[in-house]
BAPAKE-152442 format. One record per residue (C-alpha): x, y, z; residue in one letter; residue number from 0. Coordinates in pm, 1 decimal, decimal comma, padded with zeros to 6 digits, m for minus. Layout:
x | y | z | kevex | padren
X | Y | Z | A | NUM
...
This chain:
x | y | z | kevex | padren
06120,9 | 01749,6 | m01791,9 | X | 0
05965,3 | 01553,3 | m01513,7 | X | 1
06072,1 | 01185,0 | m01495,5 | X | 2
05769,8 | 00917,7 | m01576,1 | X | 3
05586,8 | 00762,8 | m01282,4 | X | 4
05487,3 | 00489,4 | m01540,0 | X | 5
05509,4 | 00107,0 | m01365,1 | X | 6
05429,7 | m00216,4 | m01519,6 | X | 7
05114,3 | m00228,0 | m01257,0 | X | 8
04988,1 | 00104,2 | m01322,7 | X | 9
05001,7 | 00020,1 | m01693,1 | X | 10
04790,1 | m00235,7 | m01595,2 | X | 11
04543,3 | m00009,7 | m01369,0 | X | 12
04531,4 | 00187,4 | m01665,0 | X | 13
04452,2 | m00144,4 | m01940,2 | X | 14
04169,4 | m00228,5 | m01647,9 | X | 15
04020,7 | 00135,6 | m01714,1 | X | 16
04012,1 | 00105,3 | m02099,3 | X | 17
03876,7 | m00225,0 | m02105,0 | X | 18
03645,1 | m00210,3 | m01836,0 | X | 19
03397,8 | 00072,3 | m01862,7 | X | 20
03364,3 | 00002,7 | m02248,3 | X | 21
03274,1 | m00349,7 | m02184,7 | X | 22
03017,1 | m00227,5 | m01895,1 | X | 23
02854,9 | 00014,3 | m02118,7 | X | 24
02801,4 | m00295,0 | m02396,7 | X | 25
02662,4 | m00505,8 | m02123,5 | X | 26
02445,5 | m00222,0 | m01991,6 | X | 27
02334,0 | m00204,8 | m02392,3 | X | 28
02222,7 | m00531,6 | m02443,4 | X | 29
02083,7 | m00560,8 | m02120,0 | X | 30
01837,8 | m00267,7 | m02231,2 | X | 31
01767,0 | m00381,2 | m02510,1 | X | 32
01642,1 | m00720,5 | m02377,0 | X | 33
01446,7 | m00521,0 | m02163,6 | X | 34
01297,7 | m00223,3 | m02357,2 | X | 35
01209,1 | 00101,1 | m02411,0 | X | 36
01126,1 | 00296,5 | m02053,7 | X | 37
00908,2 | 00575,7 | m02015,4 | X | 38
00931,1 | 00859,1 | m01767,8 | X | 39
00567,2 | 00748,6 | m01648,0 | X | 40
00655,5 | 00372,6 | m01545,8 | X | 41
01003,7 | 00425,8 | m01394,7 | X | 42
00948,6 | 00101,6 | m01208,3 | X | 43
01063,8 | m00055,8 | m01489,6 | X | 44
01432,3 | 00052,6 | m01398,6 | X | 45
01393,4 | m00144,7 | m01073,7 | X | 46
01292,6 | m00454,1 | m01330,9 | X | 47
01604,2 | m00409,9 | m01517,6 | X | 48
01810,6 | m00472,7 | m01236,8 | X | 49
01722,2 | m00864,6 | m01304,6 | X | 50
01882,3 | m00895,4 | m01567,1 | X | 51
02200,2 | m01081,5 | m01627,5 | X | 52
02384,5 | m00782,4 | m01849,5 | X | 53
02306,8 | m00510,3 | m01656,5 | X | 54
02435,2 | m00640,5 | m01360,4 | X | 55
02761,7 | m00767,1 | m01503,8 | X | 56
02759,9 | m00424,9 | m01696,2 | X | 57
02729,0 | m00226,0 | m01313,8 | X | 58
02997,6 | m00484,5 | m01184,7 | X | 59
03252,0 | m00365,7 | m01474,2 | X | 60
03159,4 | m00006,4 | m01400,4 | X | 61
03232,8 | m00072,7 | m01044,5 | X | 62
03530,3 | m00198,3 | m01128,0 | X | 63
03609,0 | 00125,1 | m01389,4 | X | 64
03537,5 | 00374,8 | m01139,9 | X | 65
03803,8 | 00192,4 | m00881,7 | X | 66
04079,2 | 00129,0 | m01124,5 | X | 67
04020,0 | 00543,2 | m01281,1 | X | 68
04027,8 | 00644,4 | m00901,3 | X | 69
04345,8 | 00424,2 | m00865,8 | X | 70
04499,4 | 00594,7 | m01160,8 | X | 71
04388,6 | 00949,1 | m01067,5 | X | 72
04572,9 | 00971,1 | m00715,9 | X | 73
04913,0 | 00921,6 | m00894,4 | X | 74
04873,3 | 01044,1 | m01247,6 | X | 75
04775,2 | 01381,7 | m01391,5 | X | 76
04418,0 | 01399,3 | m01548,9 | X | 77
04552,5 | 01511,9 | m01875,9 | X | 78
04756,8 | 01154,8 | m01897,2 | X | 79
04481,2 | 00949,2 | m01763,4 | X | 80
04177,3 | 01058,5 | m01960,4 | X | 81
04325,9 | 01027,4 | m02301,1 | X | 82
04509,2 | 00718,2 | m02224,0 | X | 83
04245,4 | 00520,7 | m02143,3 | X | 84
04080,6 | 00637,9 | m02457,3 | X | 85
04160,0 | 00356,9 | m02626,4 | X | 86
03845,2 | 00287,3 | m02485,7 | X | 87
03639,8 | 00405,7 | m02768,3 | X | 88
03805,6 | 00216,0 | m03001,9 | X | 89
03636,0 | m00096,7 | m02799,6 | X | 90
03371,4 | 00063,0 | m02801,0 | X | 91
03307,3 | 00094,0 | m03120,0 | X | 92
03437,3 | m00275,0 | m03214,7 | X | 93
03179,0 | m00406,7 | m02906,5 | X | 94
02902,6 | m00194,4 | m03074,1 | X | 95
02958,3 | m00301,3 | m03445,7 | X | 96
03024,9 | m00685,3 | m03378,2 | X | 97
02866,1 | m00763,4 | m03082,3 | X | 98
02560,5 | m00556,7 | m03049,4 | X | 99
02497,7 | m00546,1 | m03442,6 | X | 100
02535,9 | m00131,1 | m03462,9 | X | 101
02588,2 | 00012,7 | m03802,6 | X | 102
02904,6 | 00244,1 | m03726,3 | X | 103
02947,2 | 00560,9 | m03988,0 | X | 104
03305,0 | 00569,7 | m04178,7 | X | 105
03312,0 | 00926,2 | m04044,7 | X | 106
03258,4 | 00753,6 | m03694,6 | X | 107
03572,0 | 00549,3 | m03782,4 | X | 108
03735,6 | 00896,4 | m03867,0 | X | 109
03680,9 | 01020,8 | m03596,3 | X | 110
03761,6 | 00754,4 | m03380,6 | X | 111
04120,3 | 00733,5 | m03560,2 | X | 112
04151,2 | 01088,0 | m03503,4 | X | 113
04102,4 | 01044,4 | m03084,1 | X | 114
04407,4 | 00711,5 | m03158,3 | X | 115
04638,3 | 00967,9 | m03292,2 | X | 116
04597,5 | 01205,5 | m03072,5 | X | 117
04647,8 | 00941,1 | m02772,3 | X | 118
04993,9 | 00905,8 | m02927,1 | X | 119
05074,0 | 01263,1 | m02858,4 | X | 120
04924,7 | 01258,8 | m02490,9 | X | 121
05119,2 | 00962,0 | m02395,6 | X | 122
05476,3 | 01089,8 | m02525,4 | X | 123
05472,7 | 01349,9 | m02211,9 | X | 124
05522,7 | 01317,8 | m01861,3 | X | 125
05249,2 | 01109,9 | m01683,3 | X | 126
05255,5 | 01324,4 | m01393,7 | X | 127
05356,4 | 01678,4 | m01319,0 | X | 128
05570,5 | 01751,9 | m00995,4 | X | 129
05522,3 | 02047,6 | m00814,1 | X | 130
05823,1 | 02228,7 | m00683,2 | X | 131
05690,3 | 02309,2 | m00302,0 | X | 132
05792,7 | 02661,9 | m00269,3 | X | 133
05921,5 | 02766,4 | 00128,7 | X | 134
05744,0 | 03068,6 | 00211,1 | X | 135
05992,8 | 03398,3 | 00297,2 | X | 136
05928,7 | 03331,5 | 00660,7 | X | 137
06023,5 | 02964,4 | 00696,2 | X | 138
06338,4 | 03033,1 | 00518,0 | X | 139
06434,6 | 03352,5 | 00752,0 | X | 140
06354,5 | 03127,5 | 01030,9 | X | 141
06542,5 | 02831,8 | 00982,0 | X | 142
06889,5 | 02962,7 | 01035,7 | X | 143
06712,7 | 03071,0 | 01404,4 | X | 144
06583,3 | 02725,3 | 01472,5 | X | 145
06925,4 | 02572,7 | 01370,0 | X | 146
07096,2 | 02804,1 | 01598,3 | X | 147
06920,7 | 02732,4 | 01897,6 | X | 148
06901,7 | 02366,7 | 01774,9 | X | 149
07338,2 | 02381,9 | 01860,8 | X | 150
């Protein structure tokens, strides 16, 4: 079994992930809502959008989602990242329900238990896999060589 990679900091990368991109998609959902319904025929109304506070706090968490996932992905495995930072739709889900006023389902609760458990298994393995770097058959004939003419 690999040995973990796990630091206090990249816990924290990894806390940045889960927190920001579900609080960035509840900005970017009030912010919407404030400013309506858009239709395919007045896209111009995107470029409105962009006014308003919430939408631009909800692209400056998203911003700052992307870096910290980007962070995490150059020294964990996908497998450990994605369904660690899950936790994510648990926020979600409490952002939607208290802050934006959405009715969640109890089979949306379910299910949302269901991805919690299943977090628990992901994070009891390794958070990154190591490679064993295999020497191809002519590097190893030819280091004996080098080390002779080397002396």
């Amino acid at each position: 079994m690999t040995k973990s990679t796990m630091t206090f900091r990249r816990y924290l990368v990894l806390g940045v992930v889960a927190v920001t991109a579900p609080l960035g998609d509840a900005l970017l959902s009030a912010g919407m809502k404030h400013v309506g319904p858009v239709s395919l025929s007045h896209l111009g109304s995107l470029i409105v959008a962009l006014r308003t506070p919430q939408i631009l706090a909800g692209i400056a968490m998203l911003i700052c989602f992307f870096s910290s996932y980007l962070a995490s992905l150059s020294w964990a495995d996908l497998t450990f990242v994605l369904p660690a930072t899950s936790i994510g739709n648990v926020l979600i889900a409490l952002l939607a329900h208290f802050w934006l006023g959405e009715y969640i389902s109890p089979i949306r609760w379910l299910g949302i238990l269901l991805i919690t458990v299943g977090v628990g298994f992901v994070t009891r393995g390794p958070s990154y896999t190591e490679v064993e770097k295999k020497v191809p058959a002519c590097a190893q004939a030819a280091a004996p060589v080098e080390e002779a003419r080397i002396s």
